[in-house]
N, C-alpha and C positions, 0 to 999 in steps of 0.2 A: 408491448412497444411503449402503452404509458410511459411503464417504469424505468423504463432506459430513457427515456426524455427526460423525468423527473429525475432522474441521477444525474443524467449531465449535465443540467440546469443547475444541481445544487454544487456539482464539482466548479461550473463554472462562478457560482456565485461567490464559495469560498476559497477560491483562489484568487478575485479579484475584492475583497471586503477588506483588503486593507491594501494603502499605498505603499508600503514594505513586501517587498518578497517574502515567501512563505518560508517558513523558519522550521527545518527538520525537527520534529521531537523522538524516533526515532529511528535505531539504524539496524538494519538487517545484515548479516553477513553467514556469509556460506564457504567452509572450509573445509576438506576431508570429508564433506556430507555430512558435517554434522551446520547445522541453521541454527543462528543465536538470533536472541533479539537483546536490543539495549535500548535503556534511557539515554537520547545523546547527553543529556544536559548532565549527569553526574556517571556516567558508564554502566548504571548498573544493569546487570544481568537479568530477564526478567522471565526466558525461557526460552530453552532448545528442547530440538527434535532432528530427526534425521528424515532425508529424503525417503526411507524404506517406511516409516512409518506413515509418511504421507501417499505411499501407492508413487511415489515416483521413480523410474527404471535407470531412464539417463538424461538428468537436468540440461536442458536448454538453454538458450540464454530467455527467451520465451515462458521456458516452465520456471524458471527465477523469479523471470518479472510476473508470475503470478502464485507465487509461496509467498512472495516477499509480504501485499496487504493481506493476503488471507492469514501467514502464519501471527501477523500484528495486532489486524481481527479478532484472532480467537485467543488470542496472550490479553491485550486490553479491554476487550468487551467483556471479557469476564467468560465467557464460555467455556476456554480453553482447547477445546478440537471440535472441528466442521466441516462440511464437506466446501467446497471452494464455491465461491458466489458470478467470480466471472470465469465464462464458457470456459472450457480448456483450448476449443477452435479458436476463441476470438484473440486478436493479437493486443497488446499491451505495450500501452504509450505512457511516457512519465511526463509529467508537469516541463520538464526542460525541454520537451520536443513540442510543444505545445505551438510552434508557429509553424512546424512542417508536418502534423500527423494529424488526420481528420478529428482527432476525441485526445481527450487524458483520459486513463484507466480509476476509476476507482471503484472503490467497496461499500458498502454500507453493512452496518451492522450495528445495533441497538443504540440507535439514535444520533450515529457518527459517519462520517466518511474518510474513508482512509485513502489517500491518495499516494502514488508513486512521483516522489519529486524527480528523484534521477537515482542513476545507477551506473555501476562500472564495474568491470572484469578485466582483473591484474592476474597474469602466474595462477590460475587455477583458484582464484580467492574471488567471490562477488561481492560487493555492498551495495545495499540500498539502502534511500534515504526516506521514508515515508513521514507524513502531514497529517495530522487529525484534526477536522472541526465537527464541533458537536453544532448538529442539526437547529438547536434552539438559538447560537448564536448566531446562524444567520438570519433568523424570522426576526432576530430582535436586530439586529444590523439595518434590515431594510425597514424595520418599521420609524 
């Protein structure tokens, strides 16, 4: 129970450590089952996978919103695959629902939080939009 305090203490810290809105760095999209990740800022490609490699049978709109930081997670953190960080039970809220939904969903992982900004499902296409802050610059933020 700490750790869930401590997460969403840090989710809410860097989501409000700057008077700008949080700025996507990158986008997740899901097509045919196959999941890409991209750098928003120049498009690049940074790694796919497919829903079968991840154990998933029949994507959700729920089991989206929880590929999306974990599959960014393990592309950016450097690990490259892992088992998922939040519950498969627990539900998943994005930073835009943040005045109707009890919590934002995020992740941590080697010293980052990966947050879900928002997300949409078009014709059988998802994107989402995920936020990274590294954990040091909010200790240096508040200090």
């Amino acid at each position: 129970m700490k750790a869930l305090v401590l997460i969403l203490t840090i989710i809410g810290a860097a989501t409000t450590e700057a008077s700008a809105p949080a700025a996507p760095q990158f986008r997740v999209s899901v097509d045919k089952g196959i999941i890409t990740l991209r750098d928003v800022n120049n498009g690049k490609i940074l790694g796919k996978t497919t829903f079968e490699r991840l154990g998933v049978v029949a994507p959700t709109q729920d089991e989206l919103r929880h590929v999306a930081p974990d599959v960014t997670a393990a592309v950016v953190a450097g690990n490259g695959s892992r088992k998922r960080t939040v519950g498969p039970s627990a539900r998943v809220y994005t930073l835009a629902e943040k005045d109707k939904a009890p919590y934002v969903t995020g992740t941590f992982e080697h010293g980052a939080v990966f947050v879900l900004l928002s997300d949409t499902q078009l014709d059988g296409r998802y994107e989402a939009l995920i936020y990274v802050v590294k954990i040091r610059r909010i200790a240096e933020a508040s200090a």
